[in-house]
GUTOR-365291 format. One record per residue (C-alpha): residue number from 1; residue in one letter; x, y, z; chain. Coordinates in pm, 1 decimal, decimal comma. Each point is the difference from the previous one (the first is absolute). Layout:
% residues N
REC   voro   bati       east      north         up   kolgu
REC    NUM      A          X          Y          Z       A
...
END
This chain:
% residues 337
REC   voro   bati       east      north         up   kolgu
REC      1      X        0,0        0,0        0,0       A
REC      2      X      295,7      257,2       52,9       A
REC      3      X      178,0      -61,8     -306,0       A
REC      4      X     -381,0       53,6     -200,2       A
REC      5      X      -30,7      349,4      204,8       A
REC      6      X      357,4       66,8      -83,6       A
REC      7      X      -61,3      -67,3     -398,0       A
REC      8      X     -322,7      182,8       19,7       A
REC      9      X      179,4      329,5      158,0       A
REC     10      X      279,9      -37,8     -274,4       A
REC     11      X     -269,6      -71,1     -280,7       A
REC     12      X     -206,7      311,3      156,4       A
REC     13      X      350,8      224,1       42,6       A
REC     14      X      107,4     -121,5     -397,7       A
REC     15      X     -359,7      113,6      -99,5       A
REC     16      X        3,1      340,5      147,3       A
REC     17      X      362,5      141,9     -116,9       A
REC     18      X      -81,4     -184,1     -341,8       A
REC     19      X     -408,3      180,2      -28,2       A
REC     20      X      217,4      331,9      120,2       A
REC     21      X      294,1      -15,3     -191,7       A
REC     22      X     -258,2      -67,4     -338,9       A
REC     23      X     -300,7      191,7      103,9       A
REC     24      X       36,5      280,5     -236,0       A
REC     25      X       62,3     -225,5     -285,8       A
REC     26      X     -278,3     -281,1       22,7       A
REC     27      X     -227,3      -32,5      271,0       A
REC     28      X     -237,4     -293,3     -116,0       A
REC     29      X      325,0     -207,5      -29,9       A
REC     30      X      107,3       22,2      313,1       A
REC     31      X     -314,6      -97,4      159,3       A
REC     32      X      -44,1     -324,4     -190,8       A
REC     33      X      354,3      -75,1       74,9       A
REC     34      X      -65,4       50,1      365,8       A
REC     35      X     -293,8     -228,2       -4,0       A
REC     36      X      182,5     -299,2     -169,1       A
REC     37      X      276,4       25,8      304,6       A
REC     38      X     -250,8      -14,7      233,1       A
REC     39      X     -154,3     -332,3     -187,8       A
REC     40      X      331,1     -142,1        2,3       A
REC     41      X       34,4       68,4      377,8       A
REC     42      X     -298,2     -139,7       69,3       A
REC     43      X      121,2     -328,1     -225,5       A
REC     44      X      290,9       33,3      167,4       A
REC     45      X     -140,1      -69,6      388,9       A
REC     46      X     -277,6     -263,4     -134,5       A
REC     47      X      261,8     -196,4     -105,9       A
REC     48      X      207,1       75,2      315,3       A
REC     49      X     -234,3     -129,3      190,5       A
REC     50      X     -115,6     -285,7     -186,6       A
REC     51      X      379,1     -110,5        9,1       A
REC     52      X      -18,1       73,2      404,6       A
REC     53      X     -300,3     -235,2       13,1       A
REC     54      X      149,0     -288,8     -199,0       A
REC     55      X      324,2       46,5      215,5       A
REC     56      X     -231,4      -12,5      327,1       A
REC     57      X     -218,3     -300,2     -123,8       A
REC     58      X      255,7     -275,0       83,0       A
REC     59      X       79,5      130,1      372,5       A
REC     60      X     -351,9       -1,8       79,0       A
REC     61      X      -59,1     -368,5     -159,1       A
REC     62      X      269,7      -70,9      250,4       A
REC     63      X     -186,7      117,9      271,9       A
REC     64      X     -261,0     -176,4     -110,6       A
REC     65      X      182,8     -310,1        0,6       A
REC     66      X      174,0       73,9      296,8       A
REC     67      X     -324,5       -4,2      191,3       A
REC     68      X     -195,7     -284,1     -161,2       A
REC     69      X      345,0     -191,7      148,1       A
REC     70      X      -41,5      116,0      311,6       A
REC     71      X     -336,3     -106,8       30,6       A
REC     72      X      100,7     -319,3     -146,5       A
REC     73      X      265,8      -36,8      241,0       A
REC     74      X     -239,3       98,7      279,7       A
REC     75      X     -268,5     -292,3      -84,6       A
REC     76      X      289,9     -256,8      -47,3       A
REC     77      X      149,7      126,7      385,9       A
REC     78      X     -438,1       -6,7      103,7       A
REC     79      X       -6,3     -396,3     -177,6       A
REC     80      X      358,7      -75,4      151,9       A
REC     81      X      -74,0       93,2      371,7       A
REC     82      X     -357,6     -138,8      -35,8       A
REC     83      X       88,9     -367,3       97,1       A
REC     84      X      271,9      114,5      267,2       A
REC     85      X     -353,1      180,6      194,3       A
REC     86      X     -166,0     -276,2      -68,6       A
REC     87      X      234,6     -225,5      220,3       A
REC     88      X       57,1      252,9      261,0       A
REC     89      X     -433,2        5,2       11,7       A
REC     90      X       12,6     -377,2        7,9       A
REC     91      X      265,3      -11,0      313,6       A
REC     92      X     -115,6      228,7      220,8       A
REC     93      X     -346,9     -173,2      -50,1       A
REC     94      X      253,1     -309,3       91,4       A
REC     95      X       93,8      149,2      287,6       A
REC     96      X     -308,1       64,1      146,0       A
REC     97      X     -170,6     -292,6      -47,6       A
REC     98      X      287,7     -171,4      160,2       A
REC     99      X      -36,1      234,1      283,6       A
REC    100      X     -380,3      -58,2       26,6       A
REC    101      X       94,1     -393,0       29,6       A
REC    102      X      235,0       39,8      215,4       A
REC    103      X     -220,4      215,3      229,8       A
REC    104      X     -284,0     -273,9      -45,2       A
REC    105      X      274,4     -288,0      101,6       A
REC    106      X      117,5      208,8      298,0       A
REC    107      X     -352,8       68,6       83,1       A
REC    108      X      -97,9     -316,7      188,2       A
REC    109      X      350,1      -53,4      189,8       A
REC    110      X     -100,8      352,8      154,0       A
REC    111      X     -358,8      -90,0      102,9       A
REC    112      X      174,8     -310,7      198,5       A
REC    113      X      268,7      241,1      177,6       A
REC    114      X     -243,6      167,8      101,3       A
REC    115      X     -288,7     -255,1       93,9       A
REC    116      X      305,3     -204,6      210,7       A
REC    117      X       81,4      409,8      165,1       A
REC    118      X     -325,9        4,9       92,5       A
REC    119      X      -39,5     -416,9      108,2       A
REC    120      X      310,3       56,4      195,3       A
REC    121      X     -113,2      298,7      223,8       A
REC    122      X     -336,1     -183,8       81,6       A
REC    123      X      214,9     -237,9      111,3       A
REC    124      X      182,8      188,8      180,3       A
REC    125      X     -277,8      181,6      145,4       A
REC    126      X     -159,3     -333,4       51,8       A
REC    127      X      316,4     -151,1      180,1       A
REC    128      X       -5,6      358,8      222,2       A
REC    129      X     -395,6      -40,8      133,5       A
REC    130      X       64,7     -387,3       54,2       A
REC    131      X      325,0       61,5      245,6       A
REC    132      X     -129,2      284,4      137,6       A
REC    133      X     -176,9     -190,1      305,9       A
REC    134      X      307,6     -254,6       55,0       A
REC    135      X      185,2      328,8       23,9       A
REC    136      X     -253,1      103,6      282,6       A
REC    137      X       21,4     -322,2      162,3       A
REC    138      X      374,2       32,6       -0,2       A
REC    139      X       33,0      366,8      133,6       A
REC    140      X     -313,7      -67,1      306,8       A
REC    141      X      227,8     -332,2       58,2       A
REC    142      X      324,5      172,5       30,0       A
REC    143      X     -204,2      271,4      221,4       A
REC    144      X      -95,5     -291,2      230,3       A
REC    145      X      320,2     -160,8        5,7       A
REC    146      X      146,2      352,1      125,2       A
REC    147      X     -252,6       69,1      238,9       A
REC    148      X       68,9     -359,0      183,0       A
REC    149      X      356,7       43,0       -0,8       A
REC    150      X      -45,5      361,3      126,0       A
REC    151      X     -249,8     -191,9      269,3       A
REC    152      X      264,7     -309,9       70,5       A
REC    153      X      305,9      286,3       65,8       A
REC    154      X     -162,1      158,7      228,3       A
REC    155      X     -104,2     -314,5      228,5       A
REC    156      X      345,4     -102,1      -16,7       A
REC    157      X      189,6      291,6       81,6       A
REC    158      X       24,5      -67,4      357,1       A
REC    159      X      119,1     -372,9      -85,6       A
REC    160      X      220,0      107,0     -200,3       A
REC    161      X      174,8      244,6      249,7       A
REC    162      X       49,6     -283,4      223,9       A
REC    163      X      139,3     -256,3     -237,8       A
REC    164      X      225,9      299,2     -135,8       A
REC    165      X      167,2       58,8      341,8       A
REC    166      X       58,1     -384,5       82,5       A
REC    167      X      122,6      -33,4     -330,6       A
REC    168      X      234,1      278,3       52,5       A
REC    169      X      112,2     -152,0      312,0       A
REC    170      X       79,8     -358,4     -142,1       A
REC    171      X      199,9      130,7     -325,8       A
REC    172      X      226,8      179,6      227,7       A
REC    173      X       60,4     -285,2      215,6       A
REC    174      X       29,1     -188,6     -333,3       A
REC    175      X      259,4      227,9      -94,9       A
REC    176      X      234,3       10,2      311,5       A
REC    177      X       -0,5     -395,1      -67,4       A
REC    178      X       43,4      -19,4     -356,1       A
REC    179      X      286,2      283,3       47,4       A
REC    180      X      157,0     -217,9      202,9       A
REC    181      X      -47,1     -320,1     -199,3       A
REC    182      X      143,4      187,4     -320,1       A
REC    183      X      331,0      148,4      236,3       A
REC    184      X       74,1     -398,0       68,6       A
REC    185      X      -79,3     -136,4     -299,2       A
REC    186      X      247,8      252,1     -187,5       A
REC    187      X      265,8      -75,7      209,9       A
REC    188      X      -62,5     -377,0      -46,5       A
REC    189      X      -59,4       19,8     -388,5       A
REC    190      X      268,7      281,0      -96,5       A
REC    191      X      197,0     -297,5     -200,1       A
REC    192      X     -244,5     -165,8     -117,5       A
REC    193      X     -204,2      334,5     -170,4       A
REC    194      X      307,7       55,5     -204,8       A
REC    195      X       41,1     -315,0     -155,8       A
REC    196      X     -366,8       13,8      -67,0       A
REC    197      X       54,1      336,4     -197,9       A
REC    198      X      290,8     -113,0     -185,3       A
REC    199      X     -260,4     -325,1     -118,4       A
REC    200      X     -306,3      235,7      -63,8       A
REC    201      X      213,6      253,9     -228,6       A
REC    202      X      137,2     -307,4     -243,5       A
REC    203      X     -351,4     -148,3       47,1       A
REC    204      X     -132,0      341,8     -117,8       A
REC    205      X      236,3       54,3     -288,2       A
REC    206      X      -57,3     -355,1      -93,9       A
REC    207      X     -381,9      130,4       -5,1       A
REC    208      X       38,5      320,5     -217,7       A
REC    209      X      225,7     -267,9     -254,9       A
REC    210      X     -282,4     -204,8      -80,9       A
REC    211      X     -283,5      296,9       20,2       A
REC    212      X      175,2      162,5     -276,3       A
REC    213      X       56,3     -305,1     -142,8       A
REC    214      X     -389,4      -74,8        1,1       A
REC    215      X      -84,4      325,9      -96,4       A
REC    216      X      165,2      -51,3     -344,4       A
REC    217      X     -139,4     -299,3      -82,0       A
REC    218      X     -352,3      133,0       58,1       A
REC    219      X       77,4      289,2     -199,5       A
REC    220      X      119,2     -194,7     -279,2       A
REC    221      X     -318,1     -264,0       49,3       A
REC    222      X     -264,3      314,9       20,8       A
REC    223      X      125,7      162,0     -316,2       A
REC    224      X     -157,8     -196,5     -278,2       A
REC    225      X     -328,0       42,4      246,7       A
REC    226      X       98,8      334,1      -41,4       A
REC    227      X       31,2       40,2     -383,9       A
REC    228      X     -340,6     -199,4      -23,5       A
REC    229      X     -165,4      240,0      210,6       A
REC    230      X      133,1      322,0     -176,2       A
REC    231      X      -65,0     -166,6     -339,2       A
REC    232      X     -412,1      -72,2      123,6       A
REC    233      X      -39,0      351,9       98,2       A
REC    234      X      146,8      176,8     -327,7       A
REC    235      X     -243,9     -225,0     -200,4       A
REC    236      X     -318,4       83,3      242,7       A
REC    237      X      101,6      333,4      -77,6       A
REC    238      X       61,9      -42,4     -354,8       A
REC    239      X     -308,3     -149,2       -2,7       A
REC    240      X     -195,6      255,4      114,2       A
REC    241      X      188,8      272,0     -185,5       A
REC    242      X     -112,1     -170,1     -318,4       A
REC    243      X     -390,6      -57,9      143,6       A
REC    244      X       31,9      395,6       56,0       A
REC    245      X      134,5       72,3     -356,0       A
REC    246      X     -269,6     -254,9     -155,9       A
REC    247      X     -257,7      211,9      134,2       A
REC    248      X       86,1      306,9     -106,3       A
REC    249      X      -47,9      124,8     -360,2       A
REC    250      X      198,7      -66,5     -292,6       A
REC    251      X      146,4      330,4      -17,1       A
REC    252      X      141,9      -14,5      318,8       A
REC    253      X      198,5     -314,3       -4,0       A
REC    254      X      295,3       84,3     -184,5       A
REC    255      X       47,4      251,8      300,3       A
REC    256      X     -107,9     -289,4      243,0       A
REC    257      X      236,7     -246,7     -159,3       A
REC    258      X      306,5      237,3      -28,7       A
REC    259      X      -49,4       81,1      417,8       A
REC    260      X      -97,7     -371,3       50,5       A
REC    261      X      382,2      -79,1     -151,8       A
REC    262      X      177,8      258,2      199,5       A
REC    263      X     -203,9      -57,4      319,0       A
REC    264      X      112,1     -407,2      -48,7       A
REC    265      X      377,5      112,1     -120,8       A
REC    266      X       -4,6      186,1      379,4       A
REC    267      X     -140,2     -259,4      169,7       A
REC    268      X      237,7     -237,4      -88,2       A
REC    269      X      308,4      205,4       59,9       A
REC    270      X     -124,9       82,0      288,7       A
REC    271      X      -71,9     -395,4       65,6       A
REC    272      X      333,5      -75,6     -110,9       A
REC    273      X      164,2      294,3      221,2       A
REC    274      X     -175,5     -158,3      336,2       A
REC    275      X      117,3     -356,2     -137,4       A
REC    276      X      360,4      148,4        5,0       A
REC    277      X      -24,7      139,6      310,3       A
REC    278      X     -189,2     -286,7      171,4       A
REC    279      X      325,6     -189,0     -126,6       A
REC    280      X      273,3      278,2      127,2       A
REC    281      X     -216,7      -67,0      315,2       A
REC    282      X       57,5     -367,5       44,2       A
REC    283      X      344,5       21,5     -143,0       A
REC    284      X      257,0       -8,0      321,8       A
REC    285      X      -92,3     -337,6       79,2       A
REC    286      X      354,3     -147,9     -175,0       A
REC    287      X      171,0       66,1     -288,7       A
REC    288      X     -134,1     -240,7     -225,4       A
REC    289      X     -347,1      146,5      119,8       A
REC    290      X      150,3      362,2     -138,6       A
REC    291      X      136,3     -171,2     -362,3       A
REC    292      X     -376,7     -127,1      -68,5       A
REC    293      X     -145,9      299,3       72,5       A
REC    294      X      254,5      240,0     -155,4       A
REC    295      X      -44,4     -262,8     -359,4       A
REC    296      X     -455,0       11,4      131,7       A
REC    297      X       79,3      401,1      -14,7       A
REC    298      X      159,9       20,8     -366,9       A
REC    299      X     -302,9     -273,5      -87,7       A
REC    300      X     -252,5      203,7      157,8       A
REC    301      X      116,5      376,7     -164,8       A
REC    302      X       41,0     -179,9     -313,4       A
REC    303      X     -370,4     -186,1      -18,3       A
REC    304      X      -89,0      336,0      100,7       A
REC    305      X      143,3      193,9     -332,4       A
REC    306      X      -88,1     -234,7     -179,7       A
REC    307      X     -420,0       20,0      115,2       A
REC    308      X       54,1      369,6      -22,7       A
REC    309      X      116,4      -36,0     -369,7       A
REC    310      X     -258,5     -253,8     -101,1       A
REC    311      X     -307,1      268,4      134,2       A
REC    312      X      162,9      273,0     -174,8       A
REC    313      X      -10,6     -191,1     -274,8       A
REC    314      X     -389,0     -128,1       49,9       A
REC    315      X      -93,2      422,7        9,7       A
REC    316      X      174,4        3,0     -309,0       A
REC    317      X     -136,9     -230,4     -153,6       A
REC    318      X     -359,1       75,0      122,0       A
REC    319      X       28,0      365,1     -127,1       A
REC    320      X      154,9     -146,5     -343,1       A
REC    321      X     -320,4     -197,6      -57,4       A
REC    322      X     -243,3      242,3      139,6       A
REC    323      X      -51,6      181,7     -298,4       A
REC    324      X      -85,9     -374,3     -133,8       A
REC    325      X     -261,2      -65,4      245,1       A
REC    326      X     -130,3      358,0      -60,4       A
REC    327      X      -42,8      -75,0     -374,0       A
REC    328      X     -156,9     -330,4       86,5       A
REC    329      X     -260,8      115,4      185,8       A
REC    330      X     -100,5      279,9     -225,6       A
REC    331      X      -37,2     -312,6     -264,5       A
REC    332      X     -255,3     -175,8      238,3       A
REC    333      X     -148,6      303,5      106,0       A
REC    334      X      -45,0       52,8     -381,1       A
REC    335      X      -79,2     -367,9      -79,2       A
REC    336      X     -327,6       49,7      338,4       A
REC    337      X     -127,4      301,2     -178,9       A
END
């Protein structure tokens, strides 16, 4: 558009110093001249912008394009992501319908905690209003009781008083004798009370020989006793661990089962600690006493490492296959519906 204004001021400018330089000489001439440069002008910016227009056409078919790809683009990202809601739709419906079963299964075990809560304090309230006479029966007995002895003291207080004195009177003359008894019978046994405690001090260390002597060998019987006990009460608390854990919902296992493993790994270095130390215990007996138990020791810490390993390795393996279990009951949960 500039460059037509600028040719139409120079076509103008030409056409005014041309019509005034020739004005005296042909008038008519001049004018028709003028109006054929303004034609051509006018040719001149038609064609201008015709050529503008064809040079413009194939940027805006670009845009065009540009944005019927975009859109395309957009529906094929819409049809891409379509399926990818579709599963996220389908697992959280899943995962509450898992959570509404689980609720249902849990359901019942709560109505019995709490019917046995409420069995349990009749019972107890039961067990209260039945001993609840027997323990009046017991306190008016024991009132009775006291009240006679209060009754029998005081009718034999003046008895008393007299046997007291006479009593008195017959230990001291007991004494004097027996004082006298014990001055002879020092001076007449002097010899014979030292060889007696030269006999009871070997008889005595003799005695202490074969106590520790027994006390080793019933340490060493007791411990597989021992062992068997510890061993009974880790699985009746295994046991119940896992009874805990089987009742609870599926969600919270993999917690139950990883605290499960390290409450067990505890438990049996603490077992194993107390075994050791239950051994250090019964260790002075002799020296071949202190070889077993050093060798029972290393035995012991090394059963222990190794049960701490193997649980380690049971959480690890019950987180690897978790996600497997998860997947499997997603499948049946799918396969019910």
């Amino acid at each position: 558009m500039k460059k037509l204004a600028l040719l139409a001021l120079t076509a103008a400018f030409g056409l005014t110093s041309t019509a005034s330089f020739a004005a005296d000489t042909s008038a008519p001439v001049a004018i028709h001249k003028a109006k054929k440069a303004e034609k051509k002008v006018k040719k001149d910016a038609s064609a201008q912008k015709a050529q503008a227009a064809e040079a413009s056409a194939p940027a805006k078919k670009a845009k065009k394009v540009a944005k019927k790809d975009a859109s395309a683009q957009k529906a094929q990202a819409a049809e891409a992501s379509a399926p990818a809601k579709k599963a996220k739709k389908v697992a959280k419906k899943d995962a509450s319908a898992q959570k509404a079963q689980a609720a249902e299964a849990s359901a019942p075990a709560k109505k019995a905690k709490k019917v046995a809560k409420k069995d349990a304090s009749a019972q107890k309230a039961q067990a209260a209003e039945a001993s609840a006479p027997a323990k009046k029966a017991k306190k008016v007995a024991k009132k009775d009781a006291s009240a006679q002895k209060a009754q029998a003291a005081d009718a034999s207080a003046p008895a008393k008083k007299h046997a007291k004195k006479h009593h008195a009177k017959k230990h001291a003359a007991k004494k004097v004798d027996a004082s006298a008894q014990k001055a002879q019978a020092a001076d007449a046994s002097a010899p014979a009370k030292k060889h007696a405690k030269k006999h009871h001090a070997k008889k005595h260390a003799a005695k202490k020989v074969e106590a520790s002597a027994q006390k080793a060998q019933a340490a060493d019987a007791s411990a597989p006793a021992k062992k068997a006990k510890a061993k009974k009460v880790a699985k009746k608390d295994a046991s119940a661990q896992k009874a805990q854990a089987a009742d609870a919902s599926a969600p919270a296992k993999k917690h139950a089962k990883k605290h499960h493993a390290k409450k067990h790994a505890a438990k049996k270095v603490e077992a194993s600690a107390q075994k050791a130390q239950a051994a250090d215990a019964s260790a002075p007996a002799k020296k071949h006493a202190a070889k077993k138990h050093a060798a029972k020791k290393h035995h012991a810490k090394k059963h222990a490492a190794k049960k701490v390993e193997a649980s380690a390795q049971k959480a690890q393996a019950a987180d690897a296959s978790a996600p497997a279990k998860k997947a499997k009951a997603k499948k049946a949960a799918s396969a019910a519906k």
